[in-house]
ROVOGU-559602 format. One record per residue: x, y, z of N, C-alpha, C, CB in turn. Coordinates in steps of 0.2 Angstrom, whole numbers, plus 5000, padded with zeros to 4 digits. Glycine has a CB too. Layout:
N
XYZXYZXYZXYZ ...
//
This chain:
558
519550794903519250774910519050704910518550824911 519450684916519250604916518450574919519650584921 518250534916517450494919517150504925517450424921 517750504931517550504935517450584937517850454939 517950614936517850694937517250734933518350714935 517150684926516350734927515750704929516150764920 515850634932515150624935515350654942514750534936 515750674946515650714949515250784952516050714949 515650814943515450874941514550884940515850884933 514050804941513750804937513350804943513750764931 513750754951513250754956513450824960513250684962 513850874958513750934960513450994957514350954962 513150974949512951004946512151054950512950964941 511951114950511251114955511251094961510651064952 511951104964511751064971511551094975512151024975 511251164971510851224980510151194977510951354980 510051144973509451134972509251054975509451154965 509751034976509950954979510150954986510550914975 509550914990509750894997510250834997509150885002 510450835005511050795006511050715006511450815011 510550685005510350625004510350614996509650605007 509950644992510150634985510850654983509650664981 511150704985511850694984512350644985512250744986 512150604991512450554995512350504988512150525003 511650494987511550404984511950414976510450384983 511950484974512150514968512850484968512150584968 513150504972514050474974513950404975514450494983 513650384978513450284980513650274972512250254984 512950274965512850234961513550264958512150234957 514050324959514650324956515050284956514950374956 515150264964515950224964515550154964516450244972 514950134963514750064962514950034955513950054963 515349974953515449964948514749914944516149944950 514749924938514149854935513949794937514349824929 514349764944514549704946513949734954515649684948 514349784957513849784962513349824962514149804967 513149834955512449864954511749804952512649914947 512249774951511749704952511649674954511649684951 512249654960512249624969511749654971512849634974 511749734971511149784976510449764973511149874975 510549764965509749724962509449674966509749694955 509949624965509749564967509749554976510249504963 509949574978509749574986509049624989510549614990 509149674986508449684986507749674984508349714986 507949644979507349584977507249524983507549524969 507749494984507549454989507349484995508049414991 507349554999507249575003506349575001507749635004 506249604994505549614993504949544994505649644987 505449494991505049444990504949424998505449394985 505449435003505149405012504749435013505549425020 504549515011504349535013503449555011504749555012 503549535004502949535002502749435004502949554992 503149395004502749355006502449355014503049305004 502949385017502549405026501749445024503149475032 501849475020501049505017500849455018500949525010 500849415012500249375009500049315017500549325000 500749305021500449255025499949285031501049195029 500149365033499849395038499249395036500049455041 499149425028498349445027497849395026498149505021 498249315027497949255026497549255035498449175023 498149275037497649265044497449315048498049225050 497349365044496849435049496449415050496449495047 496049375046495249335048495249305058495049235040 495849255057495649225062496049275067495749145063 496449325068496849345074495949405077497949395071 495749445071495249465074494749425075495049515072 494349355075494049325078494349295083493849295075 495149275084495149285092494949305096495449295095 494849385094494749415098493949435099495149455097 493549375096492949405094492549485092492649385097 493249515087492849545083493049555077492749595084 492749495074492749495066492449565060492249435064 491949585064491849635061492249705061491149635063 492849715064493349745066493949765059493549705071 493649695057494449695050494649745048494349665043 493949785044494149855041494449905046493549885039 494249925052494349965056494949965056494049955061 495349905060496049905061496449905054496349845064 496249905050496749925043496650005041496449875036 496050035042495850105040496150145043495250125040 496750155051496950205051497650185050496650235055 498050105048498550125048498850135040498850085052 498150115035498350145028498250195027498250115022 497650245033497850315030498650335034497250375032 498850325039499350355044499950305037499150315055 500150265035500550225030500850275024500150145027 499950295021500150325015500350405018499450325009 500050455024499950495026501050535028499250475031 501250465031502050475035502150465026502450415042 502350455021502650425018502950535014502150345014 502850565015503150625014503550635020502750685013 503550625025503950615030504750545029503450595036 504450505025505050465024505450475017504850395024 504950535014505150565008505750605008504650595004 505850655015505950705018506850675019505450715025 506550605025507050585028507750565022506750515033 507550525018508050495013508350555009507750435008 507750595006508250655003508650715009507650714997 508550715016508950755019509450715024508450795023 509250645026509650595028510250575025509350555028 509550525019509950465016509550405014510450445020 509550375008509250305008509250275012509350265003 509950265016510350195020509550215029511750215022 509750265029509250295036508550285034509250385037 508250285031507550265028507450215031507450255021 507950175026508050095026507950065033508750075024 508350095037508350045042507650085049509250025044 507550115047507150165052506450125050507150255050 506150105043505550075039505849995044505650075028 506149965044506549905045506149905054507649915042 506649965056506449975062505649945066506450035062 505149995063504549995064504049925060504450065063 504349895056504249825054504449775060504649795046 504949765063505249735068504649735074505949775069 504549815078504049805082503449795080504049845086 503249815076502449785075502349705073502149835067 502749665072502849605072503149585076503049585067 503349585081503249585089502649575094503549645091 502449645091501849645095501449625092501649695096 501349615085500749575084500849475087500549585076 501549455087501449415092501449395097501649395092 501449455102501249455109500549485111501749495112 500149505106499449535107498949495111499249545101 498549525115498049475119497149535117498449465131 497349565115496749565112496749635105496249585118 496449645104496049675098496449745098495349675099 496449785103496749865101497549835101496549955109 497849805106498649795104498749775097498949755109 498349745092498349705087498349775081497649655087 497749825081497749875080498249925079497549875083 498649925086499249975087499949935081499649985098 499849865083500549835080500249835071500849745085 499749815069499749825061499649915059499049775057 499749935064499850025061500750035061499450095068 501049995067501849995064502149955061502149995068 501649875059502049875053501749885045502449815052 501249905045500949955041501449985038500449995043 501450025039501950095041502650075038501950125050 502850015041503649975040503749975031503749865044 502849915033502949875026502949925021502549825025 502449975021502150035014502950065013501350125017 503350075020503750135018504450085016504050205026 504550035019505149995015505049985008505349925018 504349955007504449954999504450014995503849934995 504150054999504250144995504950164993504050225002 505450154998506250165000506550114995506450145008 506150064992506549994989506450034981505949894991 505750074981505650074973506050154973504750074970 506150184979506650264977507450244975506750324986 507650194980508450174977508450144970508850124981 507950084969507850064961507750134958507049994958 507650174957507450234954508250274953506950274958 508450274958509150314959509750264954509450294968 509550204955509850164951509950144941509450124955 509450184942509050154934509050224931508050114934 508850224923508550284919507950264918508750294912 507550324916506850314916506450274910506650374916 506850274906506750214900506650134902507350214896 507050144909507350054912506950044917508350034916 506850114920506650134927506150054930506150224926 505450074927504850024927505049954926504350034922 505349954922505749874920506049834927506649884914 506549864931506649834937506349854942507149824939 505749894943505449904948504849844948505149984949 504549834941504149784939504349724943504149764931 504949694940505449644942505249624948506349664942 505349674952505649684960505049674963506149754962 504149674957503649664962503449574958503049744961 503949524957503649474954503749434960503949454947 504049444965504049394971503249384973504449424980 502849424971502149404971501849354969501949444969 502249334962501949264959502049204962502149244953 502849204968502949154973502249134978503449184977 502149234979501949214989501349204985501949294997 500749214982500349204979500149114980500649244972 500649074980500349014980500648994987500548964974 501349024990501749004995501349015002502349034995 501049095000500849145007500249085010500549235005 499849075007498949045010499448975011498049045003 499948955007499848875012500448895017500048785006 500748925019501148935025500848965028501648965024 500349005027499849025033499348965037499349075030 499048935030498848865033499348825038498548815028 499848815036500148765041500548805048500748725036 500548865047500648885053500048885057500848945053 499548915054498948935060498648835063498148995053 498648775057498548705059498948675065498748655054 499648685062500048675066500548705072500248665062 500448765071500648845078500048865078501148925076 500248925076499648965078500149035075499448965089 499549095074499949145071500549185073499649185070 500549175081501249225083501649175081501249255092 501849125081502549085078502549115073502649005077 502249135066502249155061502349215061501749135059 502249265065502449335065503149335067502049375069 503249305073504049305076504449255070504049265086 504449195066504849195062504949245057504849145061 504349275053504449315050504949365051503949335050 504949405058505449435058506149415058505249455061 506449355061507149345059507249325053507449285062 506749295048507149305041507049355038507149245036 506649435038506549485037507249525037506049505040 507349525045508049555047508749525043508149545054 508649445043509249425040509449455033509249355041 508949475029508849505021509149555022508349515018 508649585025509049665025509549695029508649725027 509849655032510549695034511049685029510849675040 511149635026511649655021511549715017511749605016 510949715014510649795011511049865015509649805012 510649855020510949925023511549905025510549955030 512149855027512849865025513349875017513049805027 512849865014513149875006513049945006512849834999 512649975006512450065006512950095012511450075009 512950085018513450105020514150105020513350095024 514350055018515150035016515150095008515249925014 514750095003514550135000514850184999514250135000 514350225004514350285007515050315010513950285011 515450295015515950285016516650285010515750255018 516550235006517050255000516950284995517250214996 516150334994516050394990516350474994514950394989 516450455001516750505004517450485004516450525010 517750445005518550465004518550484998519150395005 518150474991518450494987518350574984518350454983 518050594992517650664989517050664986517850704985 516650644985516250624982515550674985516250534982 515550654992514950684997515250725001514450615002 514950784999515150855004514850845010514950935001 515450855017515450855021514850915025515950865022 514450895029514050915032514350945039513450875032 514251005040514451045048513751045051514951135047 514251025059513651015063513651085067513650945068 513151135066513351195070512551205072513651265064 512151145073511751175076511551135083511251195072 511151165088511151105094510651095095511351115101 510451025099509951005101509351025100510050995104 509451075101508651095101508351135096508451125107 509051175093508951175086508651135079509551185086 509251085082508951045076508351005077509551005074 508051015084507350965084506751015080506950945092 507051095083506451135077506651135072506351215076 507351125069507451125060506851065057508551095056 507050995061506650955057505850955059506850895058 505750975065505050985065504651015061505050995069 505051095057504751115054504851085044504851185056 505651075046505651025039505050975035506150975040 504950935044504350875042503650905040504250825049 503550945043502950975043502450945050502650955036 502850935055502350905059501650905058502250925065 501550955059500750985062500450955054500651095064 500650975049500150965044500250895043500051005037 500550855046500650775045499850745050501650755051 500150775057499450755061498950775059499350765067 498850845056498050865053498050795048497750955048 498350805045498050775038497950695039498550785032 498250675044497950565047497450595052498750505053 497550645057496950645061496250665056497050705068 496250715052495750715048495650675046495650745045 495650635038495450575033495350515043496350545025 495750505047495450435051494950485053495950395058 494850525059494250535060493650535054494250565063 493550555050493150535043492750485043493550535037 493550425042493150365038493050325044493650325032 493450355050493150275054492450265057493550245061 492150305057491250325062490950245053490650475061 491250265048490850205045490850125046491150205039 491350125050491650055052491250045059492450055053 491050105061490850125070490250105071490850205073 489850125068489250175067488650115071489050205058 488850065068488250005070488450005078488349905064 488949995080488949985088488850045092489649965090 488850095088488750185091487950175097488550255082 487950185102487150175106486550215100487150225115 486650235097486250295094486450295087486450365097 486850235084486950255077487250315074486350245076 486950335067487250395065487050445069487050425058 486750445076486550515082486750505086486050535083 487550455083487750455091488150495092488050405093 488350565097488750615099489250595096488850625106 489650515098490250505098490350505089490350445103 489850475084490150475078490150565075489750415071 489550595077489450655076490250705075488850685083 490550695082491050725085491350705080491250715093 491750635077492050625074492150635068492150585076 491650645064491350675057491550745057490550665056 491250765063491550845061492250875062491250895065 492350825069493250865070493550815065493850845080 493550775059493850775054493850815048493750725053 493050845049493050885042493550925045492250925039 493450965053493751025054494650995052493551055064 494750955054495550945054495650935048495750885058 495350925042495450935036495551005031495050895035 494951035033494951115032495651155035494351135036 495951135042496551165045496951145043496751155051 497251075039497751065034497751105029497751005032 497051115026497451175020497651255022496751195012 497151255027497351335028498051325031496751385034 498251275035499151275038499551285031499551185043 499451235028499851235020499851295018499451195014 499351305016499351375012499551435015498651395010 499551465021499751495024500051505031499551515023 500451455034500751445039501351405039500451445043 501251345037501951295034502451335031501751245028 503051345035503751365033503951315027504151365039 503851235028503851185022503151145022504551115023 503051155014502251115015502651025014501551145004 501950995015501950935016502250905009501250905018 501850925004502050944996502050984994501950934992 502651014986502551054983501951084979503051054979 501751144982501151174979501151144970501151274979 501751174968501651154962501451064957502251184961 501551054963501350944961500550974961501550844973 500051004966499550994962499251044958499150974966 499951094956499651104946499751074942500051164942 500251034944500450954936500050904938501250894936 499550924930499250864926499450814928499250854920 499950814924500250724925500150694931500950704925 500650754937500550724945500050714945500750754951 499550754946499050764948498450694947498850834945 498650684940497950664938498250584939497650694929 498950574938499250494939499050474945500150474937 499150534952499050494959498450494961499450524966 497950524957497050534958496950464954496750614953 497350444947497050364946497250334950497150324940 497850334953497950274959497450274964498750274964 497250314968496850324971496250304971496850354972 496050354966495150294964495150244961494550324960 495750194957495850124958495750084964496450104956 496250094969496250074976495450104977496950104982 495250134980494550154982494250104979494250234980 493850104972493450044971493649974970493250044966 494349954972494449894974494349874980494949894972 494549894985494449894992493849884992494649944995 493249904991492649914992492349864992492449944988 492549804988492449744987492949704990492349744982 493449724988493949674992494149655000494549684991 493849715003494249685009493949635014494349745013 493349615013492949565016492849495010492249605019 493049495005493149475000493549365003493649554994 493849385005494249325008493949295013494849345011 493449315019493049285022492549265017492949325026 492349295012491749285008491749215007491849325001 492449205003492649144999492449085006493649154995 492949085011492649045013492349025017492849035014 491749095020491049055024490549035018490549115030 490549065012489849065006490149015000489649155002 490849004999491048944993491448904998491448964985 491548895002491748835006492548795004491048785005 492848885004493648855002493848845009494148924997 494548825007495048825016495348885013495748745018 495848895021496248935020496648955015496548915024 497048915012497448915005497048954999497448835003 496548894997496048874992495648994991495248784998 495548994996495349064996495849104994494949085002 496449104996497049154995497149114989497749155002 497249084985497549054979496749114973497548924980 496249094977495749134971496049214974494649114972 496049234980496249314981496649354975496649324988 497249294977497849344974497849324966498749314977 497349274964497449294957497549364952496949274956 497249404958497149484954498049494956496349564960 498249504962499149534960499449484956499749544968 499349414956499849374953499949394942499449284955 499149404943499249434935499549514935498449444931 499349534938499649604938500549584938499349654944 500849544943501449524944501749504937501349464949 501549464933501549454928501449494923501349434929 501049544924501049574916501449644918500049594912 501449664923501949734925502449744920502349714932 502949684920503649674918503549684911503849604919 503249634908503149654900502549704899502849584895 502249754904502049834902502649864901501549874907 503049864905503749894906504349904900504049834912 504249824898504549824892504349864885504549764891 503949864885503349904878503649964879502449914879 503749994887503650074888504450094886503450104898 504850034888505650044886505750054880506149984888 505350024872505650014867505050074865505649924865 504450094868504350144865503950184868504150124862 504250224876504250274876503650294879504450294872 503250264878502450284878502150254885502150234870 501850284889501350244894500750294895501850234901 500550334890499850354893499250324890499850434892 499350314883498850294877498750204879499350304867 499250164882499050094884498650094890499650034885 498850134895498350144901497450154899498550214907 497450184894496750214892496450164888496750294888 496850114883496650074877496650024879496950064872 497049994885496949924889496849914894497449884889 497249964898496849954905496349974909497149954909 496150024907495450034909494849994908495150084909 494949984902494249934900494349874902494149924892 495149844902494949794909494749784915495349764910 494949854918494649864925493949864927494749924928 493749904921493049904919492549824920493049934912 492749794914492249714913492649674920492649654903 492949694924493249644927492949674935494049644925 492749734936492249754942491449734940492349844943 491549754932490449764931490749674930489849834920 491049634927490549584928490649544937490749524922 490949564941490849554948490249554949491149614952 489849624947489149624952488749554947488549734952 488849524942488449474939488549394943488549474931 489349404945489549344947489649344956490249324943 489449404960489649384966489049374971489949444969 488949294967488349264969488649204975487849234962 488449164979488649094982488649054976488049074988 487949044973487948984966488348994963487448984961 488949054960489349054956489849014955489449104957 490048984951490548954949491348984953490548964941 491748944955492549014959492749024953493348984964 492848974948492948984939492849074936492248944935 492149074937491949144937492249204939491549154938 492449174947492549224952493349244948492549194961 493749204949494649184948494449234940495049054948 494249214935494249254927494249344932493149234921 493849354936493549434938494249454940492949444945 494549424944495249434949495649434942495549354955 495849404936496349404933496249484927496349324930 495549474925495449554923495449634928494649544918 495449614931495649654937496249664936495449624944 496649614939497349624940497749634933497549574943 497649614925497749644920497749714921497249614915 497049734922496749814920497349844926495649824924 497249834931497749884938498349884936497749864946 498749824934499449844931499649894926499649784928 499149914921499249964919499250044920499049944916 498850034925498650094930499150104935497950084934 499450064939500050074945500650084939500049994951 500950044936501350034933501550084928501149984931 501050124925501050184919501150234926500150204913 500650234931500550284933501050324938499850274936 501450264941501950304944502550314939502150264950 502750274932503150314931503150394926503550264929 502350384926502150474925502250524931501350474925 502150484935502250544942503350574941502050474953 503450524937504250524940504650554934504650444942 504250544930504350574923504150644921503950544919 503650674927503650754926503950774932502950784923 504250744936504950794942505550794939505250754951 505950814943506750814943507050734946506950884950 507450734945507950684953507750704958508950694953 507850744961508050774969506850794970508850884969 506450784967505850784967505450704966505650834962 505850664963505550584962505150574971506350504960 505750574975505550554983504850564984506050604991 504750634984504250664987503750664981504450744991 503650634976503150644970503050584971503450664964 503350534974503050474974502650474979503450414974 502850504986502450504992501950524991502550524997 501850584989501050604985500550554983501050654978 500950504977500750454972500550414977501250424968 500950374980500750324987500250364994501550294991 500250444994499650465000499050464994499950545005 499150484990498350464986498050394986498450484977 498650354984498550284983498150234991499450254980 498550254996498250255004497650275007498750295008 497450355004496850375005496150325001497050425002 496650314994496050294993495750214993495950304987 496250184996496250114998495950135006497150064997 495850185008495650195016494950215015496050265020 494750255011493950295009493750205007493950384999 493950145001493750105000493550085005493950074998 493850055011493950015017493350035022494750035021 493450085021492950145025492150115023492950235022 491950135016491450105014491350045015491350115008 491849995012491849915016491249905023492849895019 491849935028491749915034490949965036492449925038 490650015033490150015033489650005032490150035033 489649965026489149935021489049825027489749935009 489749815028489649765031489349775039490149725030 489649845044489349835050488749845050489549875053 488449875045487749905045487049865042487949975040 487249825037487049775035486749705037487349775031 487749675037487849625037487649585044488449615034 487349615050487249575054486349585055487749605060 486049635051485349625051485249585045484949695050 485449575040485549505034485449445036486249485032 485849445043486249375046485249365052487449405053 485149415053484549395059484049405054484349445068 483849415050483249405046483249345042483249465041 483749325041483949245037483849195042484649235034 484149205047484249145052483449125054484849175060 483449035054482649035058482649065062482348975061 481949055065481749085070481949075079481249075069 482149005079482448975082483348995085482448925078 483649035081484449025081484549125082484848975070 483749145080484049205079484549255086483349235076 484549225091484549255098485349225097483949215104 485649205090486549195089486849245086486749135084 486449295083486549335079487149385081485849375078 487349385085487749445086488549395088487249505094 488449335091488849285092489149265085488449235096 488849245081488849235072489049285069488049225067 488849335069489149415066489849405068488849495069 490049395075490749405076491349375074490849405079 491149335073491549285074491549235067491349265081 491949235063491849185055492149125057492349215048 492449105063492749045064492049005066493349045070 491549045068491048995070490449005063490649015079 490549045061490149055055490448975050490349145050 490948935052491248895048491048835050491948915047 491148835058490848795061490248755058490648825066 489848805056489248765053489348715046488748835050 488848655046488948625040488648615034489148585042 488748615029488448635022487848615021488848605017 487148645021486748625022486348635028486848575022 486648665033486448655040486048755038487248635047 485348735040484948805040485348865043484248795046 485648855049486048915049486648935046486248925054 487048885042487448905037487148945033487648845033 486548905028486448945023486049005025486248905019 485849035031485649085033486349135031485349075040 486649125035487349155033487649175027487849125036 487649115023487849115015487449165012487849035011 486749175014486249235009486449285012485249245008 486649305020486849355021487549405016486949345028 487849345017488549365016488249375009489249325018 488249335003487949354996487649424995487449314994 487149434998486849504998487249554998486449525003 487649545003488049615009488749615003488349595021 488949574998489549554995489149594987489649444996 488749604985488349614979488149704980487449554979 488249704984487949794986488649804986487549824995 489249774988490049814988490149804981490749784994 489949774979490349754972489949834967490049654968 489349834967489149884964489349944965488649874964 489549984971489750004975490550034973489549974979 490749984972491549974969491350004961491949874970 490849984958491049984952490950064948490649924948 490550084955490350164951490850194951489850214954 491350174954491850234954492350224948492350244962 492350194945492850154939492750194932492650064938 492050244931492250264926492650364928491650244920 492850344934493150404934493850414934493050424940 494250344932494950324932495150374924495050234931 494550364919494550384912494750464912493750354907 494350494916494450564916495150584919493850594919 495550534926495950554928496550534926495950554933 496750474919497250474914497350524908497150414912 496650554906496650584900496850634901496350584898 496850694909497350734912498050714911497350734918 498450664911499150664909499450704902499250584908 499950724903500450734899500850674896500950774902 500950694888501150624884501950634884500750614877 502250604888502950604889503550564888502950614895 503650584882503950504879504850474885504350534867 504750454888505450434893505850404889505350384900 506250384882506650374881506950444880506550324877 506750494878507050544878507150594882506950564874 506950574889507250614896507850574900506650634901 508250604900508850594907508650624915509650624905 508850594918508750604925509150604932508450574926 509250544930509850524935510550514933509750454937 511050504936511850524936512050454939512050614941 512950444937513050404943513250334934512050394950 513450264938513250214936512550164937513750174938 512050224931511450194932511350124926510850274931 510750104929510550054921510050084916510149994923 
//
């Protein structure tokens, strides 16, 4: 039997158990030779690197696009329902690639990156700002999602982490590039130039990607490779096959529940009535209720659950997408108002604050790669999560609450970010390729989306808390501090951080502002840190699963 006839043999092997997107990508890595397996590497690295740096320069300027609109105190809000709605579709994009195809993913994520970066260039106030970072939210979570399922398709599990690591080092670029490209856009444009070029050189990346996958595709079927699909059903057929495929309904319980939940935290201070206002009331309950209806649909009425019942009997699954989660949860907690921090209370610029932010991903960016390595030569990723990276997560949130003072040194601050981002590399990094290490091939898709809807949730429950702790707080902070004189600015000051900046070093209403924000900055941090020794209990659930001695994938993998 010739080579190629038994990697045939090998993507038809199980194939009533394999949908027709993983049998496609299966054919793809067959007829790819060594040469174009690392063309695809290397183009989607560059795809990742546009793309994480369009991150870093948009989340340099959230601050001022919602003080355009004077509502600074908004930040959280508009981010809480499109990372739950980001992490919540992403079994829906899990669905698409294994019943599709990667190449369909791809450009569908691509798609909805394109309009939301449109619209956030054309936005004139606050809810369209809103709608457009929920679509590219949604772009950005699911193209990288789609970027790390084909590196996976691509790789063994031994290699696997090694070039997903790789593929997240454009970070150490945008990390210094993102804040001063944002500064000179926003000095010199303004943010919609920045959104609208973003997008032409986004697009110009990724279409060669999705041409190399389709040409691909294409010569895996002349050579027989991908069994022909008959179309025997119509229109309206097939809108119930996928409707029920997707799982609609438990798609919307499950984003309409967790958003109504968390956003009354973000609400609550504007509510006429506070926590008794009808309107947060209403929303607290029709989320619990919309939460409760997602298990009972699951459990008994979903023809296809959202996930396999059995993901949440595995430990491993179980307990690796529960640490991602409550990592993100007590990181957020502190972080998300964390960049305004820096520059109304230490008096960075634009840059200068993002250069201290991303300290935390730039180390992780960095140490990812050589966790990766270790796990290649030995197999092992549960024992270093527990021995090294939680105790750095640990000293690197508890000493937060000692240093998240205004007097503090940034010295101090930038050490907290770098043990932070030590500690979570070991956690993201182990933890997904635990999740991938106890499925199949044709289960990685949808085992990662669990991984990343835990990971979303819990960066949403953080955000949640964030934006409650600061609506609720931080504008009585701001009028108890302020003289007595100024205090009738209070609500004008709260909104707005471009005028909070306005102020000059020294000037009584500055530093009214700088004890606010310190206070309200010292409650999140502690806040964040209680949840951290719960990471310990949800690694020690893993299974100890040596990956040099499992196979997975098929094909010309690395």
């Amino acid at each position: 039997m010739t080579g190629q006839e038994q990697l045939k043999n090998d993507i038809e092997a199980d194939s009533d158990y394999k949908q027709h997107g993983v049998k496609k990508v299966e054919a793809v890595t067959t007829v790819w030779s060594s040469k174009m397996l690392w063309i695809v590497f290397a183009l989607l690295y560059l795809v990742s690197f546009v793309d994480v740096l369009l991150q870093s320069v948009q989340g340099n300027l959230v601050s001022y696009i919602t003080s355009e609109f004077s509502q600074h105190g908004l930040l959280a809000i508009t981010s809480i329902v499109s990372s739950i709605l980001g992490g919540a579709i992403t079994p829906t994009i899990a669905k698409i690639t294994d019943i599709r195809g990667r190449t369909e993913g791809f450009l569908y994520m691509l798609l909805l990156i394109v309009v939301g970066m449109i619209m956030k260039a054309t936005c004139q106030n606050v809810e369209t700002y809103a709608a457009a970072q929920t679509f590219y939210w949604v772009g950005h979570l699911g193209l990288l999602y789609i970027i790390t399922i084909i590196l996976s398709d691509m790789t063994s599990l031994r290699n696997r982490m090694i070039m997903i690591s790789v593929n997240g080092t454009p970070l150490i670029a945008s990390t210094f590039a993102g804040p001063k490209i944002a500064e000179l856009f926003y000095l010199n444009l303004n943010f919609r130039w920045a959104f609208g070029a973003f997008t032409i050189i986004l697009l110009a990346f990724c279409l060669p990607v999705a041409l190399i996958l389709l040409l691909s595709e294409a010569k895996a079927k002349k050579q027989g490779l991908i069994p022909l699909r008959m179309k025997t059903r119509s229109l309206a057929a097939s809108f119930k096959y996928y409707f029920v495929e997707f799982d609609v309904v438990g798609l919307l319980l499950l984003t309409a529940g967790w958003s109504l939940l968390l956003l009354p935290f973000s609400l609550v201070s504007s509510a006429l009535h506070g926590w008794q206002s009808a309107t947060v009331i209403c929303m607290i309950v029709f989320g619990i209720v919309s939460l409760g209806l997602f298990v009972v649909w699951e459990k008994f009425f979903a023809a296809v659950s959202l996930f396999p019942y059995k993901f949440l009997k595995d430990r491993t699954v179980l307990g690796a997408s529960f640490a991602y989660g409550i990592m993100f949860l007590s990181i957020f907690v502190w972080d998300t108002y964390y960049y305004s921090y820096l520059q109304v209370a230490h008096f960075q610029d634009i840059a200068s604050a993002g250069y201290i932010l991303n300290t935390f991903s730039l180390t992780s960016a960095i140490i990812s790669p050589l966790i990766s390595v270790f796990i290649r030569y030995t197999g092992q990723f549960k024992w270093p999560t527990i021995i090294v990276g939680i105790p750095f997560v640990l000293l690197g949130t508890g000493l937060l609450i000692h240093f998240r003072t205004p007097s503090t040194s940034v010295g101090f601050l930038v050490m907290c970010q770098f043990f932070n981002g030590l500690g979570t590399s070991f956690i993201a990094t182990c933890g997904q390729l635990a999740v991938m290490a106890a499925v199949t091939h044709q289960e990685v898709a949808i085992a990662l989306a669990f991984f990343n809807l835990c990971g979303s949730i819990g960066a949403a429950i953080g955000m949640a808390i964030a934006g409650g702790l600061w609506t609720n707080l931080l504008r009585n902070s701001i009028y108890d501090n302020l003289p007595a004189a100024s205090k009738e600015l209070t609500d004008a000051i709260y909104a707005d951080m471009r005028l909070q900046l306005s102020y000059e070093r020294g000037d009584p209403i500055r530093d009214a502002i700088i004890e606010a924000y310190g206070d309200v900055q010292r409650k999140m941090v502690i806040a964040g840190a209680a949840f951290v020794p719960l990471l310990l209990g949800a690694v020690l659930i893993w299974r100890d699963i040596n990956v040099k001695e499992k196979r997975q994938t098929v094909g010309n993998v690395w």
